[in-house]
C-alpha positions as CSV (number, residue, x, y, z in Angstrom):
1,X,95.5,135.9,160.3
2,X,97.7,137.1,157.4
3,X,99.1,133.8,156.9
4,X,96.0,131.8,157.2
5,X,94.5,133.9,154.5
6,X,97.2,133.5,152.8
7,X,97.3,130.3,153.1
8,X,93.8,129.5,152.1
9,X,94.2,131.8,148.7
10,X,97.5,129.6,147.7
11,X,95.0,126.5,148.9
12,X,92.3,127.9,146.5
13,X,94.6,128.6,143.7
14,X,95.9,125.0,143.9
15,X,92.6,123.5,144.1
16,X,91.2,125.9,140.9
17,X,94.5,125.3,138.9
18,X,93.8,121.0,140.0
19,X,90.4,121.0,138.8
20,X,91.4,123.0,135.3
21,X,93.8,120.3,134.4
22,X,91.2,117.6,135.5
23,X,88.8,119.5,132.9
24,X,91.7,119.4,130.3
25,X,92.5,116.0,131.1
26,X,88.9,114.6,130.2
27,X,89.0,116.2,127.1
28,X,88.9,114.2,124.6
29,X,91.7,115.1,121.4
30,X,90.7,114.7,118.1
31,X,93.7,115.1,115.3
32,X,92.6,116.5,112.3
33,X,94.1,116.6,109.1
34,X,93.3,119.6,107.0
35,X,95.4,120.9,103.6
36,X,97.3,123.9,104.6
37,X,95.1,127.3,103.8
38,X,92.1,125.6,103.0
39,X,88.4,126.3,103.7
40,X,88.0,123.6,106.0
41,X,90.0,125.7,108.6
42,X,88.1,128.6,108.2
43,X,84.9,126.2,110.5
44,X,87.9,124.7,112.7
45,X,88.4,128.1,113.5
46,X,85.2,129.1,114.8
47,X,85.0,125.7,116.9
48,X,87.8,126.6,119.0
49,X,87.8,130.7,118.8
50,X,83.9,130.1,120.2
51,X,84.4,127.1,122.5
52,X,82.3,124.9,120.7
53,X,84.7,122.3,120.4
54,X,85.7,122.7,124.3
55,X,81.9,122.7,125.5
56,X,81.4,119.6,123.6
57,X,84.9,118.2,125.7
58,X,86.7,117.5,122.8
59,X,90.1,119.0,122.3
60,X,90.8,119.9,118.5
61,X,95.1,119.4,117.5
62,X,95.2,120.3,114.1
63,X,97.9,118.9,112.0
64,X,98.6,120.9,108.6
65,X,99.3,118.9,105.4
66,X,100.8,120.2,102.4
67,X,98.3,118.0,99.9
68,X,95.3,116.3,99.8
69,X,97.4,113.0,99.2
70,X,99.1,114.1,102.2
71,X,95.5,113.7,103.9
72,X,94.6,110.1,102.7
73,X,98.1,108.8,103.7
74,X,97.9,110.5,107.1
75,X,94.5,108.6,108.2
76,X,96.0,105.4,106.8
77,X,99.3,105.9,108.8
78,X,96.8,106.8,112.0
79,X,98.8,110.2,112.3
80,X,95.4,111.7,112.1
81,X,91.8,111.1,113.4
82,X,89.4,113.0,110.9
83,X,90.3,114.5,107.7
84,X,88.2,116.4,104.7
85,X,87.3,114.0,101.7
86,X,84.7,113.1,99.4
87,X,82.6,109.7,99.8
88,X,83.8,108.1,96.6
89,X,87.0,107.8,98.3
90,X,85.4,106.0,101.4
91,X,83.4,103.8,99.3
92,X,86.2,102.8,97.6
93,X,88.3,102.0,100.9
94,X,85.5,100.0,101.8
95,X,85.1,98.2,99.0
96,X,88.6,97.2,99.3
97,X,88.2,96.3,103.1
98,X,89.0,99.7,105.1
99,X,86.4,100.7,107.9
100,X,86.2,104.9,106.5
101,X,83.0,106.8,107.0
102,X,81.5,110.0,106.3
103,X,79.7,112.2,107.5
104,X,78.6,115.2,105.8
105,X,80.5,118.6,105.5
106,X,79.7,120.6,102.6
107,X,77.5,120.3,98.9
108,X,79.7,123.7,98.0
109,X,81.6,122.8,94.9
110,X,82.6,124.7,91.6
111,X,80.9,125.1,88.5
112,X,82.0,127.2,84.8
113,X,82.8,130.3,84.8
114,X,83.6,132.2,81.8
115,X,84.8,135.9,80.5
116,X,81.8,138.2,79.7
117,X,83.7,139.3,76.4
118,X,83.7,135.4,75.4
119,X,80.6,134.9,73.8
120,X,79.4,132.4,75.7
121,X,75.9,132.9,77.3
122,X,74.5,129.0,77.3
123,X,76.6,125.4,77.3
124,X,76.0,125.0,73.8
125,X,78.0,127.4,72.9
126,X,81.2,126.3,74.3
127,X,81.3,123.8,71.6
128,X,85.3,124.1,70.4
129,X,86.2,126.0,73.0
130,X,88.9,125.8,75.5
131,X,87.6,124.8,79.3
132,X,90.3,124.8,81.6
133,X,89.6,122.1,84.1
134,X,90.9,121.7,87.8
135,X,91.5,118.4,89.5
136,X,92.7,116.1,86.9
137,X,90.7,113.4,84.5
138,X,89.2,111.9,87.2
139,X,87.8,114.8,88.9
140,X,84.2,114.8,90.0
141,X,82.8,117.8,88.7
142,X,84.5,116.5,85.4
143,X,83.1,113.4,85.2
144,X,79.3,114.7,85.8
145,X,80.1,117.3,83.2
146,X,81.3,114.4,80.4
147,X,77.1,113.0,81.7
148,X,75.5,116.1,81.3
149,X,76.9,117.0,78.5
150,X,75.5,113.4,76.4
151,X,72.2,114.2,77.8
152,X,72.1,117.9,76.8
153,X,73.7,118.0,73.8
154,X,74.7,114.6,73.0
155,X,78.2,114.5,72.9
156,X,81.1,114.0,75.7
157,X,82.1,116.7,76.9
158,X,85.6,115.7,76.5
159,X,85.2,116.4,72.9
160,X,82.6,118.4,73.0
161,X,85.5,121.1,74.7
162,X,88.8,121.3,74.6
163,X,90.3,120.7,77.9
164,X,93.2,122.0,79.4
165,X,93.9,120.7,82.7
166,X,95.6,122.7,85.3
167,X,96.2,123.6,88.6
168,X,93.2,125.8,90.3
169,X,95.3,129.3,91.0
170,X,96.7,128.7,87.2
171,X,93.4,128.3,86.1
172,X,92.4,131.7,87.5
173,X,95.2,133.5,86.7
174,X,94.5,132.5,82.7
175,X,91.1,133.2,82.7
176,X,91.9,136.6,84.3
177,X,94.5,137.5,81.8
178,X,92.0,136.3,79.1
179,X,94.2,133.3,78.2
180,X,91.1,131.2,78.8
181,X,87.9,131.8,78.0
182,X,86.0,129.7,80.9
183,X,87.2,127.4,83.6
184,X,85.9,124.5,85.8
185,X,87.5,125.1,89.0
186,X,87.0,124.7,92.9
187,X,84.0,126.5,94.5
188,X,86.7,128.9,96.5
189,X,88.3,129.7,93.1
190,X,85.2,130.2,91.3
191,X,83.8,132.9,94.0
192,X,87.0,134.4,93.2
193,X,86.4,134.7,89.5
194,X,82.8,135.7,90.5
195,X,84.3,138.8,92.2
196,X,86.4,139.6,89.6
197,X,83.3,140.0,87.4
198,X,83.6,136.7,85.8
199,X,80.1,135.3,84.8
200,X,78.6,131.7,86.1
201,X,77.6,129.5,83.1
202,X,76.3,126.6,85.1
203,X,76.7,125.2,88.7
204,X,76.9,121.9,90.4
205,X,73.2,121.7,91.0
206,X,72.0,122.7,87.1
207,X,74.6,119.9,86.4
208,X,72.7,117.1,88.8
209,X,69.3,118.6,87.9
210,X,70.5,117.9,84.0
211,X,71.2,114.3,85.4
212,X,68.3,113.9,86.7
213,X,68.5,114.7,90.4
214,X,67.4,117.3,91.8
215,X,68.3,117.1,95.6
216,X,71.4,119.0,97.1
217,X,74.5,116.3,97.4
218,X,77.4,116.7,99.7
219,X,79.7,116.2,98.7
220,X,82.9,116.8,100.9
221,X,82.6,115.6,104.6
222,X,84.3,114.3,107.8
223,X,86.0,111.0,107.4
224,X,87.4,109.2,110.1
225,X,87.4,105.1,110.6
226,X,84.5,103.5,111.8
227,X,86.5,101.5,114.5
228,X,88.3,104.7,115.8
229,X,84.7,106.3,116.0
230,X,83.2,103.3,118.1
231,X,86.1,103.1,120.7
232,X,85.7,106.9,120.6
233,X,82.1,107.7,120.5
234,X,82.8,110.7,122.6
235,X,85.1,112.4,120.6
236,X,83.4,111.9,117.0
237,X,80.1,113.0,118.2
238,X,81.4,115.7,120.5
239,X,83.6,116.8,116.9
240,X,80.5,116.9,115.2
241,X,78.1,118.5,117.0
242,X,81.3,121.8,117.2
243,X,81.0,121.4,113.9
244,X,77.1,121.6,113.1
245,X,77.2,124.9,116.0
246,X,80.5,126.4,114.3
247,X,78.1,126.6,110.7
248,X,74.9,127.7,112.7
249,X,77.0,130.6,113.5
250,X,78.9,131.3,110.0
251,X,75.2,130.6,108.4
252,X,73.4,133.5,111.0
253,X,76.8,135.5,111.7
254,X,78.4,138.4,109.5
255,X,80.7,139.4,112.8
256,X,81.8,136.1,112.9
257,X,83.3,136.2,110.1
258,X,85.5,139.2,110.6
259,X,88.1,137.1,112.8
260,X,88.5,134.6,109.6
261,X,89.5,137.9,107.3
262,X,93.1,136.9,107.6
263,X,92.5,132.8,106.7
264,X,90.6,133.3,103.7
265,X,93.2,136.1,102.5
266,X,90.4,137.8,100.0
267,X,92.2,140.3,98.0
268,X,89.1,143.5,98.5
269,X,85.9,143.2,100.6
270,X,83.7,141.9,96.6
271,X,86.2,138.3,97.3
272,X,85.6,138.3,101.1
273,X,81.8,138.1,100.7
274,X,81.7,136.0,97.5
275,X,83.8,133.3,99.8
276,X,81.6,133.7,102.5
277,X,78.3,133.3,100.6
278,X,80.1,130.4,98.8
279,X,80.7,128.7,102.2
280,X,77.3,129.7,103.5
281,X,75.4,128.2,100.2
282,X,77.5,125.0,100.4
283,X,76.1,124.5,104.4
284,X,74.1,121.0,104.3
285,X,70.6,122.1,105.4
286,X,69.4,118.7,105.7
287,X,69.4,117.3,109.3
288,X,68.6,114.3,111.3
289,X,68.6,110.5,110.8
290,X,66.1,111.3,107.5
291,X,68.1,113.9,106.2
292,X,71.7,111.9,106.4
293,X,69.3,108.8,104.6
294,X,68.4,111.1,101.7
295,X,71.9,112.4,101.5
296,X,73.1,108.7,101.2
297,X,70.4,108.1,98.8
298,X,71.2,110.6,96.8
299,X,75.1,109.9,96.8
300,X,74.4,106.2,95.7
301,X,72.5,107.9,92.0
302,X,75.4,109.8,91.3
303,X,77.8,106.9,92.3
304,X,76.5,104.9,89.7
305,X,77.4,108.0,87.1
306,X,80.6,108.5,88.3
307,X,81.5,104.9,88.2
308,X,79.9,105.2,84.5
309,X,82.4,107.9,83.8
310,X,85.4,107.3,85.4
311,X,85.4,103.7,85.8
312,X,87.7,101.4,88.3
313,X,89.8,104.0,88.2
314,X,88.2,106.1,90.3
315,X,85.9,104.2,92.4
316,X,87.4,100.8,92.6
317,X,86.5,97.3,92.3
318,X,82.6,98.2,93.5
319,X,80.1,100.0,90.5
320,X,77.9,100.7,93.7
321,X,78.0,103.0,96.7
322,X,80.2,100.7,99.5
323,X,77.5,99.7,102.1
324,X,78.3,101.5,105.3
325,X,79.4,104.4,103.9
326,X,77.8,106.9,105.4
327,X,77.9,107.5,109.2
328,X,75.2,108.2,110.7
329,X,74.5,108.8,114.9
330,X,75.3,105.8,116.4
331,X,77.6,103.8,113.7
332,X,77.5,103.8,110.3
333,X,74.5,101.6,108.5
């Protein structure tokens, strides 16, 4: 009798251990492309710490990347499935024949910040001023800034202020050390200055309100190709519904949280809940077919500002928003 049993427990074992890698097998593996310590990881995190990613059958393989250049070669070369980017990159892929999508990820970006002891309580008065800018010339946040600033106080803002382009942690580090009086920097980086006691002159939304629109833009999102996506219909909607349950859970969840503590690297527990009410606030709240419409609607006004502002050279050939663009459930339209 001993050795039937344990025969039929070795049996059992087999079968169990059979059936697990037939699970694993039908997984489906999406490659993602994320920049090394960024936010994005923080919600890749929480997919596969709290199985989201495994209940939907998708198995996640990250694959780190030292740039966000890094990112956009990576998708080319088809070492990755999904990476992070903004939809003025996919429109202009697709204007130039590339099959990109996006789908929606985050409206958190940055806004000015400035030193209390700088004298600077409205827009005006950074007339002449230094603004320390992150992202380059062509950066988004810049460009709607040069807008707002001819409808607000009728000049471009690139004259209007003094840039000084640099990298984001530079950008903190002079505005902490009083170097520079305000800075237009990353949303992470501005909750960092936040926390520091730096003040918040005007955010994105102000900005777009100023413009003329008044509904929240996301502006960062999944992008993956359209083609990939169709032979894979599995995997991108399995991806993305982990991803809409991992922010359910960072939007209701404080103790979910406490497992990213050592990814987001705050330096005192006034930076660890200014990035976390940062990422919350950025969370799209819009969902469904109508709210990835308005989205897409609202992405084609500013378009048309952006390719005001920063001309072919940021968005291409095409002065509108690349038909397509946006994915929605089912195939991009």
């Amino acid at each position: 009798m001993r050795g039937f049993w344990s025969k039929l427990a070795c049996a059992l074992m087999l079968g169990g251990a059979m059936v697990a890698g037939a699970v694993a097998a039908e997984r489906q593996v999406v490659r993602v492309g994320i920049l090394q310590f960024g936010t994005v990881s923080w919600e890749l995190d929480v997919m596969q710490r709290e199985g989201f990613a495994e209940r939907e059958g998708v198995e996640i393989r990250i694959v780190p990347l030292a740039l966000k250049d890094a990112a956009n070669v990576a998708i080319q070369g088809g070492e990755v499935d999904v990476i992070a980017n903004d939809w003025i990159w996919v429109s202009r892929m697709r204007s130039e024949g590339r099959d990109y999508v996006f789908s929606p990820y985050s409206q958190a970006v940055g806004g000015v910040s400035v030193r209390p002891d700088a004298g600077i309580a409205s827009f005006a008065d950074l007339k002449g001023k230094r603004l320390g800018i992150a992202g380059g010339a062509l950066d988004k946040s810049w460009l709607l800034l040069r807008a707002y600033a001819r409808k607000t106080v009728g000049e471009d803002a690139a004259t209007f202020v003094r840039p000084q382009f640099a990298a984001p942690p530079l950008l903190n580090e002079l505005v902490m050390r009083g170097e520079l009086p305000a800075a237009m920097n990353f949303w992470h980086f501005s909750a960092r200055l936040s926390a520091a006691g730096m003040a918040e002159l005007i955010a994105m939304p102000q900005i777009l309100a100023g413009l003329g629109i008044e509904d929240a833009l996301p502006l960062v999102g999944w992008v993956f190709s359209e083609r990939w996506a169709r032979a894979n219909p599995g995997a991108i909607e399995g991806f993305l519904r982990a991803s809409a349950a991992a922010k359910d859970l960072m939007l209701a969840s404080d103790a979910a949280w406490e497992a990213l503590r050592p990814l987001m690297r705050a330096e005192n527990e006034d930076t660890f809940i200014a990035l976390r009410e940062g990422f919350r606030a950025g969370i799209p709240r819009a969902e469904g077919e109508d709210g990835e419409r308005e989205a897409e609607r609202v992405a084609a006004r500013v378009f048309a500002i952006l390719a005001a502002e920063g001309g072919p050279a940021l968005v291409g050939r095409s002065d509108a928003l690349a038909p397509g663009t946006f994915w929605r459930r089912g195939g991009a339209q």
